[in-house]
N, C-alpha and C positions, 0 to 999 in steps of 0.2 A: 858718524852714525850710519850713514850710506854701506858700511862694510857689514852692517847685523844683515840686510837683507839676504833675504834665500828664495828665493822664487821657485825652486825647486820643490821647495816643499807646499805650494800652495796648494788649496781643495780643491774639489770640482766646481765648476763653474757653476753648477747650479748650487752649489750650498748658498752664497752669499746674493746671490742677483735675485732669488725666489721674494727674497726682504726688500730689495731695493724696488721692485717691480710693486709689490704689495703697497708701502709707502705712499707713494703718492694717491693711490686708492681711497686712505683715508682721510688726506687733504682734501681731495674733491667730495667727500661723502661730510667734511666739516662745513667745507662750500656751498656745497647744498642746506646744510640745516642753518648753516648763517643767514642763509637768502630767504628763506621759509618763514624766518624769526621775525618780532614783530620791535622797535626799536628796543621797547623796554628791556629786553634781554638784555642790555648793556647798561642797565643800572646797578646791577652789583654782581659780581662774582658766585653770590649763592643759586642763582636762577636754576633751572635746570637745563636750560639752552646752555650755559655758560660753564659747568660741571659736564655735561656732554661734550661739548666741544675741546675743553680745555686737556679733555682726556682720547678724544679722538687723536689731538696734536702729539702729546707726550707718549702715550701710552701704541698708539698707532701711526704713524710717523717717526719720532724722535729715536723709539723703541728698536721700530722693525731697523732700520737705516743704522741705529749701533749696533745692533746684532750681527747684521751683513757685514757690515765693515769689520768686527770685529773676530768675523771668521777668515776674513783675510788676512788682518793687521798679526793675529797673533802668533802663528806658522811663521808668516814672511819676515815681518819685525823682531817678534822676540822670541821666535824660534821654539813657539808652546804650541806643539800638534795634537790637535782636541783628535780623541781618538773617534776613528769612525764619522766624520765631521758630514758627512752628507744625513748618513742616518738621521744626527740631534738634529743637523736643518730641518728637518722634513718634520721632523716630532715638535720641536720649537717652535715652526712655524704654524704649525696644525694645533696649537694650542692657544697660541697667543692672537694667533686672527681673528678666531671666533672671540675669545676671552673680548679683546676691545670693543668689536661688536656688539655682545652682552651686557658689558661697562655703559657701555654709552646709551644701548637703551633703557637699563635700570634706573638711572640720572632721569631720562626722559618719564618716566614713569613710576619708579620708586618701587616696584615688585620686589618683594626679597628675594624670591627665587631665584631672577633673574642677574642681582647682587651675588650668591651664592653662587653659582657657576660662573659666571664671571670672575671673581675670587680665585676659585678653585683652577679654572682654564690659563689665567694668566699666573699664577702662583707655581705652577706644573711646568709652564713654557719657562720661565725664568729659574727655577729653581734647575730643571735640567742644564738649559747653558752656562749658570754660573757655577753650577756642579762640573761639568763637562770641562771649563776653562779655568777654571780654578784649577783644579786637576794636573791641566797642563801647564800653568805656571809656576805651581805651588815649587818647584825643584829649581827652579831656574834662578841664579845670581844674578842679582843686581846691575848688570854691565850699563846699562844706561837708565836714563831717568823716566825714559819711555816705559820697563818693565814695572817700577814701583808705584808708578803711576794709575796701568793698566787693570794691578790687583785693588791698589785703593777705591779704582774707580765699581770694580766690580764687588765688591764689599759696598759702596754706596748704593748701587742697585739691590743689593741682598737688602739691608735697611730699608731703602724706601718701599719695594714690593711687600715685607714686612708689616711697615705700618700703612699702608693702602691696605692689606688683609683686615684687617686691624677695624679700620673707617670701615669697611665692607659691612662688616657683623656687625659693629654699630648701628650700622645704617636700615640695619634688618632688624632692628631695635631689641637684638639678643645681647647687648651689652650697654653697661649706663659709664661712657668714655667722656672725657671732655672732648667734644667734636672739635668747636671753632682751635683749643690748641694744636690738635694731633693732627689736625687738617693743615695748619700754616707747619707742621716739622715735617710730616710727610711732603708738603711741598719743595721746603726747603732741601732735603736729604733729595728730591729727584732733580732738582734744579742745579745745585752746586753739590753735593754729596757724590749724587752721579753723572748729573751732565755737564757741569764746570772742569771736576777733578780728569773723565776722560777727556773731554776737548783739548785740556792741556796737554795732559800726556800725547795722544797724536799731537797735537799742535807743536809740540818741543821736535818731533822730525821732521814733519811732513812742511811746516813754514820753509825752514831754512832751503827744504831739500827743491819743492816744489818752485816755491817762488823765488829763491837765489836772493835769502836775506842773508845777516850774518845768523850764527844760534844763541839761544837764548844763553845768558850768563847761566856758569856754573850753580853755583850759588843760589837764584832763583829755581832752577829744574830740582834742584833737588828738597828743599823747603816747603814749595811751594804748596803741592796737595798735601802735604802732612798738614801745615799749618792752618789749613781750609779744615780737615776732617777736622784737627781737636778743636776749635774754635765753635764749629757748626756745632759739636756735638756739647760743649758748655753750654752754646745759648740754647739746644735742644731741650736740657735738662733745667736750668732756667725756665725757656717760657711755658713747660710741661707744671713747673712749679708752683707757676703762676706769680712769678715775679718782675712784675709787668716795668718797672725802669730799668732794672738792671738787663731783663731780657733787651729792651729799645737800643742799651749801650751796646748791649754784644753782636744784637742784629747789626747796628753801624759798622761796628767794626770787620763784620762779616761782608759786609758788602764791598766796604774798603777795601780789603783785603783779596777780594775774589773780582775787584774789576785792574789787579795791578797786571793779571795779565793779559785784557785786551788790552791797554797802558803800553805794556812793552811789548805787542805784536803790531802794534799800530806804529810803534818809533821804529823797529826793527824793517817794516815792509818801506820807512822813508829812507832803508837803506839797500835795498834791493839793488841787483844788477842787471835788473830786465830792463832794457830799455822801454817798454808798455807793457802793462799790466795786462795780462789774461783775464778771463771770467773770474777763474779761480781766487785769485788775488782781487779782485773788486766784489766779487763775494763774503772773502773773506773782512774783507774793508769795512763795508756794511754791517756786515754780522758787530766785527769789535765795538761801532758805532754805538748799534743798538744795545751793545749788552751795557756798554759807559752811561746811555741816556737811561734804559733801565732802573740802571744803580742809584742815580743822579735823582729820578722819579721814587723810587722806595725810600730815599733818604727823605725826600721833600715829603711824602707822606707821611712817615712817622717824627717829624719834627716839628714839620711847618701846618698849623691848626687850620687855616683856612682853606692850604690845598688838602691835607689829608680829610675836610669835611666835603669835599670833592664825592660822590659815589664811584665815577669812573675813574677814578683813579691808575687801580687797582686791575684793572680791565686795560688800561693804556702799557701798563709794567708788564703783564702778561704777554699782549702782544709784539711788545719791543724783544721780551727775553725770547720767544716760542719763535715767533716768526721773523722778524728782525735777527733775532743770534741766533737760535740754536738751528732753524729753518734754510737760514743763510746760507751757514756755515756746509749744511748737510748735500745743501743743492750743487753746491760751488764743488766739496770731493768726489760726489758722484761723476761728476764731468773730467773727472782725473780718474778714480777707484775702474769704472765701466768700461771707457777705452781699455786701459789699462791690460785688465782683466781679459778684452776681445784678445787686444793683442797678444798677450801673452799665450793665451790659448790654443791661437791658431799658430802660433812660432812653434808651439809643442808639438802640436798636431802636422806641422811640416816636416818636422823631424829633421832640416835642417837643409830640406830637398826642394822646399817652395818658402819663400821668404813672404812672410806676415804682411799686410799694407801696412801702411804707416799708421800712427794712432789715431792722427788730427784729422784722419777721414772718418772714423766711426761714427763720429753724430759732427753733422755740419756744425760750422761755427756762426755762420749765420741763423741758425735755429739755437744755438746756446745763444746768441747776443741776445737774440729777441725772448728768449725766455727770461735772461737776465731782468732785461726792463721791465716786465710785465710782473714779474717777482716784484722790482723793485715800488713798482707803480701802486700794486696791491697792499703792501705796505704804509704807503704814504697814505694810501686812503682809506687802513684800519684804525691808525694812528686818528686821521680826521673824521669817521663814525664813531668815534668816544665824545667827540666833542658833537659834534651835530648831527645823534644816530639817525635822527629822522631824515635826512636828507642824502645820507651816505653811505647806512649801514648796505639797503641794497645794490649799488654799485660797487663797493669793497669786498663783498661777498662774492659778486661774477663772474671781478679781475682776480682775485683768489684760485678760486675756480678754475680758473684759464692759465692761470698760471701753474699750476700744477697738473691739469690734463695737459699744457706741453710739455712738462717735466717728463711724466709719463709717453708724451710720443716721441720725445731724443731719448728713451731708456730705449723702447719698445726698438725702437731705429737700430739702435745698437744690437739688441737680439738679433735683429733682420740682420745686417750685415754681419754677427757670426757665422749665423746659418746659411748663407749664400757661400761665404768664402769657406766657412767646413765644407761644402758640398764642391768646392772648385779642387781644395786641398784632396780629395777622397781622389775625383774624377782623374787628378792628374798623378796621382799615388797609383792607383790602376793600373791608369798607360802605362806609364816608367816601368811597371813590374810587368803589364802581359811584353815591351817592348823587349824586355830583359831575358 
């Protein structure tokens, strides 16, 4: 797989980092309204605390950080050059910032208005990038399982921004929809539609290459997201139907199905050849964890009658899948995708006359361990504010909080040391030429 890359062809640095930088932005702005909240917002999922929040994470977090990533991944990987790729950043980004913004205070307050540009603003952001990279995949053969993956995935985001328009006008009460259904497929379709189907897809490179596993079997990379989209989309059509056992079997087997690959990333990294594990890799650890206990929790809801009469349930699933996996996941490449990205940048900009630092100096590693734990920490005590909000919710809220303003200051770090070392690359490009 290591032979698709093209580095050559990557965008400007600013396409993909503008997303990364944004990101944690509105982790800390969920931080805030978690801490504000008063326990009871974690009695059920309908709240409006809980509809704000839950779409701060996905919609601004989860969003902006596959966006970025995916202006990288798709040049370098699979060799699909979005045309123009700084311009859509700037247009994409400038639509979908405000857009979540808007999202999350109509939840808070129920304005149509404020549903209606909200709609509109995220509808625009996303319809351009998947237009834009669509475009650029649409020609491209199948050479690895990363490419057929990449398109499924972004056809899962076409869908689920779809029927989120969809809930939007509902919500404005200009259409009579069955809510609670198209509320649990739209989640569905954002959760595994789009954030299962790409996680795997990178994940099928980036594990083996990153952490020095073996690669995933043949046979699984290529099955794999096919069999997640038809599946999703039978039990879509089902529980839209309203055929509430048969949807229960298919939701099972959907979950089954879509935890077989933290299953095999989890037995794959017990074969690594690193002798200790990176951030990276115990990031990623975490994440498969959570998305398994996740599974393990949806299952025991819709089966088992005394936990599913549980209210928080539903609220414990969320935070496993959102912040335990897909949160995890996101923290742990950024600490790979951002050096990265430094260095390569300034190797270009040396032109081959001043060699780049090294990558592991970009953001100290003492400042990634300690963000690690503090990620990890907030976690464990989102987990235990479902059970004991009163006691917990405002401390899991702070570490939250803190944990993602350091995220944000080993990004921000990373900036700094571009721009220090562009300024040294420039200064000594000068000399050389007035010496010359």
């Amino acid at each position: 797989m290591q032979a698709l890359l093209s580095f050559q062809q990557a965008p400007p640095l600013a396409a993909p980092v503008r997303f990364f930088l944004t990101a944690p932005l509105f982790a800390i702005a969920g931080g805030l309204l978690l801490a504000w909240s008063e326990p009871a917002a974690l009695l059920s999922r309908w709240t409006p605390t809980a509809l704000a929040l839950t779409h701060l994470i996905t919609a601004g977090v989860m969003l902006q950080v596959m966006l970025g990533a995916l202006f990288q991944i798709l040049p370098v990987v699979a060799g699909a050059n979005i045309t123009r790729p700084l311009l859509v950043a700037r247009l994409a980004h400038a639509a979908l910032t405000p857009g979540t913004l808007l999202l999350a205070a109509a939840f808070l307050s129920y304005e149509p208005l404020a549903f209606k540009l909200a709609v509109s603003l995220l509808g625009a952001g996303v319809a351009l990038f998947v237009g834009a990279a669509g475009r650029a995949l649409h020609e491209l053969s199948a050479s690895s399982p990363t490419i057929p993956g990449l398109k499924l995935a972004l056809f899962g985001l076409g869908v689920t921004v779809c029927l989120g328009a969809l809930l939007g006008i509902a919500l404005t009460g200009s259409s009579a929809l069955p809510l609670q259904q198209l509320t649990a497929v739209h989640l569905a379709w954002g959760l595994i539609g789009w954030g299962i189907t790409l996680l795997a897809a990178v994940g099928f490179l980036v594990v083996p290459m990153f952490q020095m596993t073996p690669s995933y079997p043949e046979w699984f990379t290529r099955r794999f997201s096919w069999s997640l989209l038809v599946l999703l989309a039978v039990w879509s059509s089902v529980e839209l139907a309203g055929g509430a056992r048969a949807s229960t079997a298919f939701a099972g087997t959907l979950v089954l199905v879509a935890a077989a690959f933290p299953v095999l990333t989890l037995h794959l990294q017990r074969h690594s050849r690193r002798a200790r594990f990176d951030a990276n890799q115990r990031y990623w650890r975490v994440a498969m964890l959570s998305l398994l206990l996740a599974g393990a929790t949806c299952l025991a809801g819709n089966a088992w009658t005394e936990f599913g009469e549980w209210q928080a349930w539903p609220w414990l699933c969320g935070i496993l899948v959102l912040v335990g996996g897909f949160m995890s996941v996101m923290n742990g490449m950024l600490y790979k995708i951002v050096p990265f990205l430094v260095w390569m940048h300034l190797q270009n900009l040396g032109g081959g006359r001043v060699i780049a630092p090294n990558m592991n100096k970009v953001i100290s590693a003492w400042h990634i361990e300690r963000q690690l734990q503090t990620h990890c920490a907030s976690l464990f005590l989102l987990v235990a504010a479902t059970i004991w909000p009163e006691w917990m919710l405002r401390p899991a809220a702070i570490v939250f909080l803190l944990a993602n303003a350091w995220l944000l200051r080993n990004l921000l770090a990373a900036m700094r040391f571009f721009r220090q070392h562009r300024a040294r690359i420039a200064a000594l490009t000068t000399t050389a030429t007035s010496s010359a």
